[in-house]
C-alpha positions as CSV (number, residue, x, y, z in Angstrom):
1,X,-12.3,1.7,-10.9
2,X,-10.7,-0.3,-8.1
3,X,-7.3,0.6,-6.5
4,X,-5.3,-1.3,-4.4
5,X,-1.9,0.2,-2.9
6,X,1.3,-1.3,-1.4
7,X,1.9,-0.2,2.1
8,X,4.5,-1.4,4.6
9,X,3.4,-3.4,8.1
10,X,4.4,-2.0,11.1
11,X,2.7,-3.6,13.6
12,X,1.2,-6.9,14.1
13,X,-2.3,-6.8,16.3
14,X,-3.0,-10.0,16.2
15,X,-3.3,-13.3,14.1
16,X,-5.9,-11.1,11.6
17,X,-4.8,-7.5,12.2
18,X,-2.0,-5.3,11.5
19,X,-1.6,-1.2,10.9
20,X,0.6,-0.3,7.9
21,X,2.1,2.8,6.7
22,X,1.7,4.9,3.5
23,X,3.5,8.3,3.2
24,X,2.3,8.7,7.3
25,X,-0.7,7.6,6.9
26,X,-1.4,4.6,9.4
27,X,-4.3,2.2,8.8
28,X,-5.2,-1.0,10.3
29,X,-6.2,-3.6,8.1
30,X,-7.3,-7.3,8.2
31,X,-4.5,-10.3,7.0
32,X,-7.4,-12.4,6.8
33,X,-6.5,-13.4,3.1
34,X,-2.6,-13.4,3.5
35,X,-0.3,-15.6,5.2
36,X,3.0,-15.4,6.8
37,X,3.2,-11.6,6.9
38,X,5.7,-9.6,9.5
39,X,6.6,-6.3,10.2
40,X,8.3,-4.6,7.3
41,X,6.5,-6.5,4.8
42,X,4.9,-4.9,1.7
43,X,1.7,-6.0,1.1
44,X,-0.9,-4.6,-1.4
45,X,-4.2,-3.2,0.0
46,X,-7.8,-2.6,-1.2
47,X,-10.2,-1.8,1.0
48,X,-8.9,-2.5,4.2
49,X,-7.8,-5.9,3.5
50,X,-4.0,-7.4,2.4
51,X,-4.3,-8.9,-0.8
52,X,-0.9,-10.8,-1.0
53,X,2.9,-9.5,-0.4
54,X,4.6,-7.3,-2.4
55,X,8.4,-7.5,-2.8
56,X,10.1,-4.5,-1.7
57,X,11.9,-3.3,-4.7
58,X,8.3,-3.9,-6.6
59,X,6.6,-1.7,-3.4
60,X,9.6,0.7,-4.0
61,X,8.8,1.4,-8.1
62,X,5.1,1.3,-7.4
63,X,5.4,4.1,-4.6
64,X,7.7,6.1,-6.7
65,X,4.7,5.8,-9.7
66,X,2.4,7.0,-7.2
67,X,4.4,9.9,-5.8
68,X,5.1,11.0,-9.8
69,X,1.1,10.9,-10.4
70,X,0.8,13.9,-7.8
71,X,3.4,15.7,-8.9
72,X,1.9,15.8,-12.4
73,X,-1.6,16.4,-10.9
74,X,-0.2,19.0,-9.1
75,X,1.2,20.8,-12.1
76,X,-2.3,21.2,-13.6
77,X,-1.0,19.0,-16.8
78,X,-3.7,16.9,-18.2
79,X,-4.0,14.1,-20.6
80,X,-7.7,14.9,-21.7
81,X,-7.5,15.6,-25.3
């Protein structure tokens, strides 16, 4: 299974490179597949590489899926039969 997140851009290295943020976590990644992206952009990220941009509201309810997951995981609550 493949996973790719949205994280926001907060600094633009140069015409291929930029570091984004998720939850604290910097990265840098490449913008080799995406055009046209600027600091406080979403964009959605698999393996290091920007797949496209996200709008922010979409970013926003995506994130807030994400944080919910660990809060269940957290709880011990399963869905395994």
């Amino acid at each position: 299974m493949c996973l790719a997140i949205p994280a926001r851009v907060v600094e633009l290295r140069d015409p291929d490179l930029a570091v984004v943020d998720l939850s604290g976590v910097q990265k840098e990644i490449s913008l080799a597949l995406v055009d046209d992206v600027a600091v406080g952009d979403y964009v959605i990220v698999h393996v290091g590489y920007a797949l496209n941009k996200l709008d922010p509201e979409e970013a926003a309810k995506t994130l807030a899926l994400f944080a919910e997951l660990g809060e269940f995981n957290q709880t011990g609550i399963s869905h395994e039969p």
